[in-house]
C-alpha positions as CSV (number, residue, x, y, z in Angstrom):
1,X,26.3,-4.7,43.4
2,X,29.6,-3.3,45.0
3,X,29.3,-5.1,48.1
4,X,28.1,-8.6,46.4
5,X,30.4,-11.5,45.2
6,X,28.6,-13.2,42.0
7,X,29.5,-17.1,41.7
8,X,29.6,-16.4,37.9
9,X,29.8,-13.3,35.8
10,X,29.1,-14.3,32.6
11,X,31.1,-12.0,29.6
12,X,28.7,-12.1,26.5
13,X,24.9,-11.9,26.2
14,X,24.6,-14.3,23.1
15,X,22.9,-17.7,22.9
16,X,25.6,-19.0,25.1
17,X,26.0,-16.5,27.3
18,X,22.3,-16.3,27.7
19,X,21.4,-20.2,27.9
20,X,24.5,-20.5,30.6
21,X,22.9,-17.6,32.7
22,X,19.4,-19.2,32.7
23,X,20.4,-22.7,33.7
24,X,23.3,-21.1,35.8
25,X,20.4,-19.2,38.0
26,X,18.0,-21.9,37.6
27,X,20.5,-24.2,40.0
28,X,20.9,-21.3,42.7
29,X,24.3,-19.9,41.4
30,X,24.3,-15.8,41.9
31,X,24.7,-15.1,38.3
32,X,25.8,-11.5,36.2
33,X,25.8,-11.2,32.6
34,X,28.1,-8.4,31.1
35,X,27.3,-7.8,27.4
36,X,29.0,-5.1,25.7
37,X,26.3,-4.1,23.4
38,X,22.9,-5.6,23.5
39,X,21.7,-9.1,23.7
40,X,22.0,-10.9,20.8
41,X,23.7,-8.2,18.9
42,X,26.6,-10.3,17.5
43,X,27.1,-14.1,15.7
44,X,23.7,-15.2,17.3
45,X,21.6,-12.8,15.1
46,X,23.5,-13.3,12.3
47,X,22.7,-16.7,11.4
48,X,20.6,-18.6,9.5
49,X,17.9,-18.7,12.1
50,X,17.6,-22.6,11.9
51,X,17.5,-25.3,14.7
52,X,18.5,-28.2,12.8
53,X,20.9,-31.5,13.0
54,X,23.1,-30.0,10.8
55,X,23.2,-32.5,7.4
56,X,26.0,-31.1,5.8
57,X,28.0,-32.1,9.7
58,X,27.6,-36.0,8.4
59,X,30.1,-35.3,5.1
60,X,32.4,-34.7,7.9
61,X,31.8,-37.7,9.7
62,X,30.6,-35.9,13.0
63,X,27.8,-37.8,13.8
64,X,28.2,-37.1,17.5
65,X,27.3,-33.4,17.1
66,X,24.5,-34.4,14.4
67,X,23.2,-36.3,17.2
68,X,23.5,-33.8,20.0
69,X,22.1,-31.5,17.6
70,X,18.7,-33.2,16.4
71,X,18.0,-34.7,20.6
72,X,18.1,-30.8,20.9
73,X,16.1,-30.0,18.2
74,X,13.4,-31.7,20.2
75,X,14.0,-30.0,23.3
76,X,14.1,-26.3,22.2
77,X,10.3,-28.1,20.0
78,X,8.8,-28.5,23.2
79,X,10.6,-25.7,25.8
80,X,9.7,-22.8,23.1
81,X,7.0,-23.7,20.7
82,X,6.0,-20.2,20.1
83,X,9.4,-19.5,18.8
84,X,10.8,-22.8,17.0
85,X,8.8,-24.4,14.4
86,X,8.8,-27.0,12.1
87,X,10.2,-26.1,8.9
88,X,10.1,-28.4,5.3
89,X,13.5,-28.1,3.2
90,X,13.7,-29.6,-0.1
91,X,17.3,-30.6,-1.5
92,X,16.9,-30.3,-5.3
93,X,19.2,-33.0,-6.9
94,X,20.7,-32.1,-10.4
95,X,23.2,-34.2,-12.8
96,X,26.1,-32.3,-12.5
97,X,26.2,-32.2,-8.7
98,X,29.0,-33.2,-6.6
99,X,26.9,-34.8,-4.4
100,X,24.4,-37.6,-6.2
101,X,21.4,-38.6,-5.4
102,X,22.6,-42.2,-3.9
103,X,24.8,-40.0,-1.2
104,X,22.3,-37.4,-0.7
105,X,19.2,-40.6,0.0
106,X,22.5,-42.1,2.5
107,X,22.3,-38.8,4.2
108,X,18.7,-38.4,4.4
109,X,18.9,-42.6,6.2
110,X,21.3,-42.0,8.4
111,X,19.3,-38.2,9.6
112,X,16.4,-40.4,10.3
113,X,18.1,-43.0,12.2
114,X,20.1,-40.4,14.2
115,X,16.4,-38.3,14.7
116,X,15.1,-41.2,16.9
117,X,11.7,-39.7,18.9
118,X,11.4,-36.9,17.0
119,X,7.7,-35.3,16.4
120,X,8.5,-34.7,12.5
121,X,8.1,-36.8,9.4
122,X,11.0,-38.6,7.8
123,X,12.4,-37.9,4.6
124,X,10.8,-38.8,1.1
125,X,12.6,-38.9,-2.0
126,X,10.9,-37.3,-4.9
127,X,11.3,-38.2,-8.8
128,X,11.7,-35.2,-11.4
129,X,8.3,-34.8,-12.3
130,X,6.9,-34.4,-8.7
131,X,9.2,-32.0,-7.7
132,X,8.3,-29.6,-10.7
133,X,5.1,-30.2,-10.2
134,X,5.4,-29.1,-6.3
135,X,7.9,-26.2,-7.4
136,X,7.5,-25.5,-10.8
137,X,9.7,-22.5,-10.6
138,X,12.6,-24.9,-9.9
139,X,15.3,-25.0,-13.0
140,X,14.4,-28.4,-15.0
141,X,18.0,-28.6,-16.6
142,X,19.7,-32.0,-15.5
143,X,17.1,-32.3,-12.5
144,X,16.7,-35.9,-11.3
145,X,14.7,-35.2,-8.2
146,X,14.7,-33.7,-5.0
147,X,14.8,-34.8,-1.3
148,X,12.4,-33.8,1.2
149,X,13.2,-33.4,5.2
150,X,12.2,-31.7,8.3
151,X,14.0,-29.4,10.8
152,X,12.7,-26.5,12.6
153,X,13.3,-22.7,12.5
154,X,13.6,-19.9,14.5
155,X,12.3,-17.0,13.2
156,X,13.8,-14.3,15.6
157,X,16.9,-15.5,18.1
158,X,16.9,-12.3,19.6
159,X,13.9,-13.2,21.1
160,X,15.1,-17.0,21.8
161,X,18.3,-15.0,23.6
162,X,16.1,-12.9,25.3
163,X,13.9,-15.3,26.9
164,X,16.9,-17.6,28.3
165,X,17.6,-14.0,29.8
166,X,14.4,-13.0,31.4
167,X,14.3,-16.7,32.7
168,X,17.7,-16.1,34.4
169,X,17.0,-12.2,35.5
170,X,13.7,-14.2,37.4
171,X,15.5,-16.6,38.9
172,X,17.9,-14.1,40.4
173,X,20.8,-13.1,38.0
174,X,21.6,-9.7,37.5
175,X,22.1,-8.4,33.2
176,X,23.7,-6.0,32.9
177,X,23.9,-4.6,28.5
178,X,26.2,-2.2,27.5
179,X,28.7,-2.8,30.1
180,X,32.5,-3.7,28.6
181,X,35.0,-5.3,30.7
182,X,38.0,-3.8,31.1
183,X,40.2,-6.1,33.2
184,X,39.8,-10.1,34.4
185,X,41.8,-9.2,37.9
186,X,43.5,-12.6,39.0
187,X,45.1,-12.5,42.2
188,X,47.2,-15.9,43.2
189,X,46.4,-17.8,40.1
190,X,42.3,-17.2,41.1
191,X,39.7,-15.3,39.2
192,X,38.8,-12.3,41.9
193,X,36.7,-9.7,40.3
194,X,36.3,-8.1,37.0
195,X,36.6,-3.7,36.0
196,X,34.0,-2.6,33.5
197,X,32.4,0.4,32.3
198,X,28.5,1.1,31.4
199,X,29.1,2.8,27.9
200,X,25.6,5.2,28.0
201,X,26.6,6.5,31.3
202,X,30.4,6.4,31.0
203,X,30.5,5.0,34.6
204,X,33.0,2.5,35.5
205,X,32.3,-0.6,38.2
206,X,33.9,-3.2,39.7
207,X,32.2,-6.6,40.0
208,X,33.6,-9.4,42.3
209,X,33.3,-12.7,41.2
210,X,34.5,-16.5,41.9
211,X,33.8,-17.5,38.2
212,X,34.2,-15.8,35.0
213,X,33.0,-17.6,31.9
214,X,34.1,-15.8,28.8
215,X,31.1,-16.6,26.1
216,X,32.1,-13.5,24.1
217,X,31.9,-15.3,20.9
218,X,34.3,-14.1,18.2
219,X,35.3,-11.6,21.0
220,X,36.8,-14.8,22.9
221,X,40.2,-14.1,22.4
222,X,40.0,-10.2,23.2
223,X,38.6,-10.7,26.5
224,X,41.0,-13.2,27.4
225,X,43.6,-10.5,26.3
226,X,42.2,-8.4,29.6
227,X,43.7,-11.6,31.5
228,X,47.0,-12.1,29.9
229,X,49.6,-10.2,28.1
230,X,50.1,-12.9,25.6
231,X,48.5,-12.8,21.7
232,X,47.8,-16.7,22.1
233,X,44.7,-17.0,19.6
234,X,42.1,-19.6,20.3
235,X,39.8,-18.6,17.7
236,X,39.5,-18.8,14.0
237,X,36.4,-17.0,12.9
238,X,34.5,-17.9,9.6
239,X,32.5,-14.8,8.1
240,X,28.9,-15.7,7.1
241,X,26.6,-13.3,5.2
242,X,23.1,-13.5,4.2
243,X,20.7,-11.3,2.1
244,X,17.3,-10.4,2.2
245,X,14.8,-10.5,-0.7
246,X,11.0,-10.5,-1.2
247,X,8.8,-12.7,-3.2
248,X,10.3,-13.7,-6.9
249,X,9.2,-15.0,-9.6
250,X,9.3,-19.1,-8.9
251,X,9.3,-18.9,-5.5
252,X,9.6,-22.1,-3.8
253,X,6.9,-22.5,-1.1
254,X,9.7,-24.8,1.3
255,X,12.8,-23.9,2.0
256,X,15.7,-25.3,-0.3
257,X,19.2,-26.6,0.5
258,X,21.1,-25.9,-2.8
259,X,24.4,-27.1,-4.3
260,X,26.3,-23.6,-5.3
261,X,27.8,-24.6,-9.2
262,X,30.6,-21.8,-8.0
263,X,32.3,-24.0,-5.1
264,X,29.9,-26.9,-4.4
265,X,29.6,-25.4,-0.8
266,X,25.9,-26.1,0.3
267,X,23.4,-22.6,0.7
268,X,19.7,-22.0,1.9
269,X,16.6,-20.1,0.4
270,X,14.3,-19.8,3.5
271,X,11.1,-18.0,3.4
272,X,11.4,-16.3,6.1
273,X,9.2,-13.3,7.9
274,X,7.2,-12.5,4.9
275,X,10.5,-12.5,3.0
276,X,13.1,-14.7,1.7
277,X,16.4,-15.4,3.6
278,X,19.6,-16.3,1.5
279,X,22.7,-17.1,2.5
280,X,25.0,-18.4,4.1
281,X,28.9,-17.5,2.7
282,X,31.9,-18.7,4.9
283,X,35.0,-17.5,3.7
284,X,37.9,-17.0,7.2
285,X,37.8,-13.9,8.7
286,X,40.7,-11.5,10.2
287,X,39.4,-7.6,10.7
288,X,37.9,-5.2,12.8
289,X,34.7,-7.5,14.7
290,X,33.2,-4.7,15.2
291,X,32.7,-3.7,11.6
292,X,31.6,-6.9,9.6
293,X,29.1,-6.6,6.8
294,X,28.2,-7.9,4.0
295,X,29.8,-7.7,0.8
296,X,28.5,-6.8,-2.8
297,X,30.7,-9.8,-4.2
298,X,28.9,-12.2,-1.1
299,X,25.7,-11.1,-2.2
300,X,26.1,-11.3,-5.9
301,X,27.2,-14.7,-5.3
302,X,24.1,-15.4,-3.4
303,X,21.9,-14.1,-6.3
304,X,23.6,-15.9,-8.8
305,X,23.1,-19.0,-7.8
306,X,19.8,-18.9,-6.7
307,X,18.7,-17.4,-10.0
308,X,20.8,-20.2,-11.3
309,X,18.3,-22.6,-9.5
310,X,15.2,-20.5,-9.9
311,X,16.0,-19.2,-13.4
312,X,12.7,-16.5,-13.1
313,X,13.0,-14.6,-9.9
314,X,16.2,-12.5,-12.1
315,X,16.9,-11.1,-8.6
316,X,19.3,-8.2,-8.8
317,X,21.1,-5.8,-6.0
318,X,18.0,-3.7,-6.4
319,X,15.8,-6.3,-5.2
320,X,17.7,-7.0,-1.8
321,X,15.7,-5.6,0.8
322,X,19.1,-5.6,3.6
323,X,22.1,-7.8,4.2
324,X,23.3,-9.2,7.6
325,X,27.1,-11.0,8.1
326,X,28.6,-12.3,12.0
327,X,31.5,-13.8,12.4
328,X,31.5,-17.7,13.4
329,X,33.8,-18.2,16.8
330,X,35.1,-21.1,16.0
331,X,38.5,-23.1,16.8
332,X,41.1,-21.8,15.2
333,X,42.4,-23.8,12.0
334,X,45.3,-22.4,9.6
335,X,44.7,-25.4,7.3
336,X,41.6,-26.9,5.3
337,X,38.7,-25.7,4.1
338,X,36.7,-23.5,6.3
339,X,33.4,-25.4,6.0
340,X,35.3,-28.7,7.8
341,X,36.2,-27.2,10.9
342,X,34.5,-28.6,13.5
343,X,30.8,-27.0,14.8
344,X,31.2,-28.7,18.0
345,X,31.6,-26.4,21.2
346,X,34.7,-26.8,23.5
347,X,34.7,-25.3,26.8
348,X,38.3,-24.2,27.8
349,X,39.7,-24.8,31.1
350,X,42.6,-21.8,31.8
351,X,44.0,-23.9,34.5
352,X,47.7,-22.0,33.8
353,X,46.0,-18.3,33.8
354,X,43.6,-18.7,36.4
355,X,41.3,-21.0,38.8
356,X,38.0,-20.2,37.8
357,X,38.2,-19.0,33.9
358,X,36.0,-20.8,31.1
359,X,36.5,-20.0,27.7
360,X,33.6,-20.9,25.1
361,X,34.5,-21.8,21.7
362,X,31.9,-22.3,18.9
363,X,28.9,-23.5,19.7
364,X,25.3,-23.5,17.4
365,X,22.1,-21.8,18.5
366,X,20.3,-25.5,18.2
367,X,23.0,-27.3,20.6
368,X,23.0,-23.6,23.0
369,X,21.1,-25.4,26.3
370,X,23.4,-28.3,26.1
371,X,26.7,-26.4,26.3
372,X,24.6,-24.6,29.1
373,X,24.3,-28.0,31.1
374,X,27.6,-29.4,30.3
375,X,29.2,-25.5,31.4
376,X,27.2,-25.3,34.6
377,X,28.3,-28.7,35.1
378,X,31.9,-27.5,35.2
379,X,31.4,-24.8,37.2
380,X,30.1,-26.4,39.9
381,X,33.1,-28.8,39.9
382,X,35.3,-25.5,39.7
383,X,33.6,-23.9,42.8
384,X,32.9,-26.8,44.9
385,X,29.6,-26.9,44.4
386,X,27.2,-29.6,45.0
387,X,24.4,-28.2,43.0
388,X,20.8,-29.5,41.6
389,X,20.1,-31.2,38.5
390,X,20.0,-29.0,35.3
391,X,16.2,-28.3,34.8
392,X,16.5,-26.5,31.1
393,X,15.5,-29.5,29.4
394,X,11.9,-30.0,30.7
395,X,11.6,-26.2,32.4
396,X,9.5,-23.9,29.6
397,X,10.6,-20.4,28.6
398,X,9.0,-17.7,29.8
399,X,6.6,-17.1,26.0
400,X,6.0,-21.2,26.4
401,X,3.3,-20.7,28.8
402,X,-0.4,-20.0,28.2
403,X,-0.5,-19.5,24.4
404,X,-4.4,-20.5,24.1
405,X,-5.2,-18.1,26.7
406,X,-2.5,-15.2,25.2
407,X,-4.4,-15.9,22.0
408,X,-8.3,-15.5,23.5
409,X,-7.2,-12.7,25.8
410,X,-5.7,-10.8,21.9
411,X,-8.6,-11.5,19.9
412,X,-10.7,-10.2,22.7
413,X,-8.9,-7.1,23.1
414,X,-10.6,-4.0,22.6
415,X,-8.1,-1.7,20.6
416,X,-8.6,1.3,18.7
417,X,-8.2,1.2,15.7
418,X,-9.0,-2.7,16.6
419,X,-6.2,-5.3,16.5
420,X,-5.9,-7.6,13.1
421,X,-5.6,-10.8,12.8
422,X,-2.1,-10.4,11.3
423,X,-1.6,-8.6,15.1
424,X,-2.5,-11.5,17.1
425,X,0.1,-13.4,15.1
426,X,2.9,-11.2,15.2
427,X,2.3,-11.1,19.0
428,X,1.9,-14.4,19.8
429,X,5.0,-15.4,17.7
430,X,7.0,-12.3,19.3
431,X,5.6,-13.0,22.8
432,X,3.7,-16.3,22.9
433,X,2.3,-16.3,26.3
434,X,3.9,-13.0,27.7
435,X,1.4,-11.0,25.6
436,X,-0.8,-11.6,28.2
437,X,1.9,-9.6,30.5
438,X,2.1,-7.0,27.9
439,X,-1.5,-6.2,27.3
440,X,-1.7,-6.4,31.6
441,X,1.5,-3.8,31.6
442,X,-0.9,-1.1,30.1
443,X,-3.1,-1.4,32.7
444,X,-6.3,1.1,32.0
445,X,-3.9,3.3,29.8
446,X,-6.0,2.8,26.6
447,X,-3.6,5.4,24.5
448,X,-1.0,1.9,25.6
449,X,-3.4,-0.5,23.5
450,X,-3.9,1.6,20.4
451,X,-1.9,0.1,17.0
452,X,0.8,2.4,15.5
453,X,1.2,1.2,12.2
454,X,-1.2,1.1,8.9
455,X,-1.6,-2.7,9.6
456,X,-2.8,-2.5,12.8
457,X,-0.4,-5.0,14.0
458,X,2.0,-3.1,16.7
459,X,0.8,-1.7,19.6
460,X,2.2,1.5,21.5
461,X,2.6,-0.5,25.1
462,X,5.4,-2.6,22.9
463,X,7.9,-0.1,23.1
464,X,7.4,0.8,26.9
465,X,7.4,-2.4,27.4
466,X,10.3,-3.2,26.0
467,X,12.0,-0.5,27.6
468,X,10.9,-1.5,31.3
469,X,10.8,-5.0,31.3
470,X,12.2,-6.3,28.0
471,X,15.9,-4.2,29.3
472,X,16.2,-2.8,26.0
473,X,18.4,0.8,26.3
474,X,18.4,2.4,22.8
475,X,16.0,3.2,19.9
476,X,18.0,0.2,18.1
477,X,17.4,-1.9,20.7
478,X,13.6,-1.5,20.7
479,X,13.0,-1.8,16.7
480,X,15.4,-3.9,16.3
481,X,15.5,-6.7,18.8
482,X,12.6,-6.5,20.9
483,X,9.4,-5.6,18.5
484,X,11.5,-7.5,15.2
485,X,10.4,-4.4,13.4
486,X,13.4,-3.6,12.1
487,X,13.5,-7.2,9.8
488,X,10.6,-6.1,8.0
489,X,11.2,-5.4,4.3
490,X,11.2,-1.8,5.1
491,X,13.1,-1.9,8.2
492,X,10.1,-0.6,9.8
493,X,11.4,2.9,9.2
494,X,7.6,4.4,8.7
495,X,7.7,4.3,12.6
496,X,10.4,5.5,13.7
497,X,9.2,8.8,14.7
498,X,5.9,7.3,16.5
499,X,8.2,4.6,18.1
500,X,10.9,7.4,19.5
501,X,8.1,9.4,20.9
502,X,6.7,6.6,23.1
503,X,10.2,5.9,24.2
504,X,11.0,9.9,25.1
505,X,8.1,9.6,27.1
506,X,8.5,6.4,29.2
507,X,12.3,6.8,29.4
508,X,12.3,10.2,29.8
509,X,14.4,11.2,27.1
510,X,14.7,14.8,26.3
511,X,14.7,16.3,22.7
512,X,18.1,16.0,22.4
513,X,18.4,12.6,22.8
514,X,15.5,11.2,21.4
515,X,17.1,13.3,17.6
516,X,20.1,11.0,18.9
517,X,18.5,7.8,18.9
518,X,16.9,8.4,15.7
519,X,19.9,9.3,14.2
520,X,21.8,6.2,15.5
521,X,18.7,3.8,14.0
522,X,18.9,5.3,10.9
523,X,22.5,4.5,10.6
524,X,22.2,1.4,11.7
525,X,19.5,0.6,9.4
526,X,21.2,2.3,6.3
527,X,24.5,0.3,7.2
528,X,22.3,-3.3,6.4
529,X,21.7,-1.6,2.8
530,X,23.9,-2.8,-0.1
């Protein structure tokens, strides 16, 4: 990589970053990704995990981006089936509401009309009694009814991220984790090339480029910082926690959009891998990015009000399983309230820094492939480039591909102890149709094919697969955003130990550092605990 000059280097392995590099590649652009950390280790994992139009956007008038959003919704449907799926969400609709049933039935209209061509059912309205009799663990006190509507979720980004990555790292691009920039060199007002360091091996490089797209996220302003000596802030960020619970008492079977009585600010209650997913707060943001976290006042809020709405479930601190909080990059607003500034992305032309500098600022995971397009778009105006169509909107992920067969080829599989039918889920929905590359990876290793856990749901070729193709670098990496073990309820802490053990051995860890990466997963993991 010394000798080669990128078109783009990409700063930030998020959704952005990731969806840019893929359709970036895709058109015949040399690509680099720098990420800091891991993939998807920032605002992208810490959100609600929905694709959706965003109802609560049309309060605000921004019916543009409601639009964009929902003609996406579609796309990522059909581009990544395995990992975004339909998902039901009930709007309870109470008396002493600030928002009435007449406005909320307006809103549920006007997400129809503006869902034109989608494969979902519109919304129904539902009377008092047959909501309870649906969700009987629903408070009764001053309910009218309930609205019902359909968006999609997905249920691990980090594996959405990671896709739009091994898509791009196929189609030529280079990714490069756990690499900080250090300096954006600009040499007569153009964008030359770009210091950085890998932090595992405490190497430093130097990577020439024509392009530079910062899609650092909440990060955005520190990188441009590398650029320029001035504290000009682009950025704003809004703070958004969620908390994780199991089953409770009066449960609701769909998800539920919920009024909070505290602030009138709208939360969710997602079921959610085998769990239930509360949040989100957003409150502004100014601290160390590097350290955000929940709070125990954000997540006694969130338990308040949803025992206020399912008055049995009596969650208490005890009961949350782990707590996750990001920080949203959006445009920076002094004034207002923080749930009315804008969701939309902008991309940020530095014409007075330097030719050849993009700036991302906010942007959703559902809208991610069209920020992609419109970026690309303005990078091949900025280099001079006359390049092909963007294919992202009809070209399949990688996992999209060959789920009937990834499913025969799992239930055929001869494992022992054998493979459950809980397995061939969790595969398919970690995998889709790359669990046919995974069980092919372990070739005629059978000690590869065996299950590691009491469920017989994880199998040992996971981890070394993740390590060697997957580009995960730590234990962290491994359980937590590559086999989605670390969302469990427990964190999947029961196999750490097995888990290091197949890493030491493929990556050739010695004792030492295999006690390291424990050590650094079991902070990790403790630092989700309230």
């Amino acid at each position: 990589m010394a000798d080669e000059l990128f078109d783009v280097a990409i700063i930030g392995a998020g959704i952005n970053g990731s969806g840019i590099a893929r359709d970036a590649a895709l058109r015949g652009l040399r690509v680099v990704v720098i990420e800091q950390d891991d993939l998807c280790s920032g605002t992208s994992a810490a959100s609600s995990r929905l694709i959706h139009g965003g109802l609560r956007y049309l309060e605000f008038g921004e019916f543009p981006l409601v639009f964009e959003s929902l003609r996406e919704r579609i796309v990522l449907r059909r581009i990544a089936p395995h990992l975004v799926k339909p998902l039901r969400i009930t709007i309870p609709i109470y008396a002493s509401a600030r928002r009435g049933k007449w406005l909320i039935r307006l809103g549920m209209i006007a997400y129809d009309l503006l869902s034109i061509g989608k494969s979902v059912a519109n919304h129904e309205m539902l009377d008092r009694a047959e909501i309870l009799a649906s969700e009987p663990g629903l408070a009764k006190d001053g309910l009218i009814g309930a609205a019902r509507y359909f968006d999609a979720q997905v249920e691990f980004a980090e594996r959405l991220v990671l896709e739009n990555l091994l898509a791009a790292e196929s189609a030529g691009a280079e990714i490069l984790t756990y690499h900080r920039v250090t300096r954006i060199n600009i040499e007569a007002a153009q964008v030359r090339s770009l210091d950085c360091i890998d932090l595992l091996l405490q190497q430093p490089r130097q990577i020439a480029a024509k392009s530079v797209v910062n899609a650092a996220g909440p990060w955005v302003d520190s990188v441009l910082a590398l650029a320029r000596d001035d504290a000009r802030r682009l950025i704003g960020g809004t703070k958004g926690s969620h908390i994780v619970v199991g089953a409770f008492a009066g449960a609701p079977r769909d998800a539920f959009y919920v009024e909070a009585a505290m602030d009138g600010r709208p939360f969710f209650i997602i079921p959610w891998n085998d769990q239930y997913l509360i949040g989100t707060t957003d409150s502004r943001f100014v601290g160390d990015l590097a350290t955000v976290r929940a709070t125990r006042d954000e997540a006694d809020y969130l338990l308040t009000e949803t025992n206020r709405v399912f008055p049995q479930a009596n969650l208490s601190i005890a009961d949350v399983h782990y707590s996750y909080a990001g920080v949203r990059p959006l445009p920076r607003r002094d004034r207002g309230p923080e749930s009315s500034i804008t969701r939309r992305h902008i991309i940020r032309r530095h014409r007075k820094l330097a030719r050849g500098l993009l700036s991302i600022i906010g942007g959703k995971l559902t809208t991610y492939r069209n920020l992609a397009e419109q970026t690309v778009d303005r990078l091949a105006r900025l280099l001079g480039r006359k390049l092909p169509a963007c294919r992202t909107r009809a070209t399949l992920l990688p996992g999209a591909y060959r789920i009937d067969t990834a499913r025969a080829k799992l239930l055929s599989l001869s494992t022992e102890p054998p493979l459950s039918s809980a397995g061939v889920e969790r595969l398919l929905g970690i995998y889709g149709g790359r669990a046919i590359d995974l069980i092919e990876f372990a070739g005629t290793d059978r000690q590869l094919l065996r299950c590691i856990d009491a469920d017989n749901t994880v199998l040992a070729i996971e981890t070394v697969f993740a390590l060697r193709v997957e580009m995960a670098r730590t234990l962290i990496d491994v359980i937590y955003r590559r086999l989605m073990l670390g969302l469990r309820a427990d964190q999947g802490r029961p196999l750490y130990a097995a888990i290091a053990a197949i890493a030491a051995n493929a990556a050739s860890w010695d004792d030492s550092r295999q006690a390291i990466e424990i050590a650094a997963l079991t902070d990790y993991s403790n630092s989700l605990r309230l």
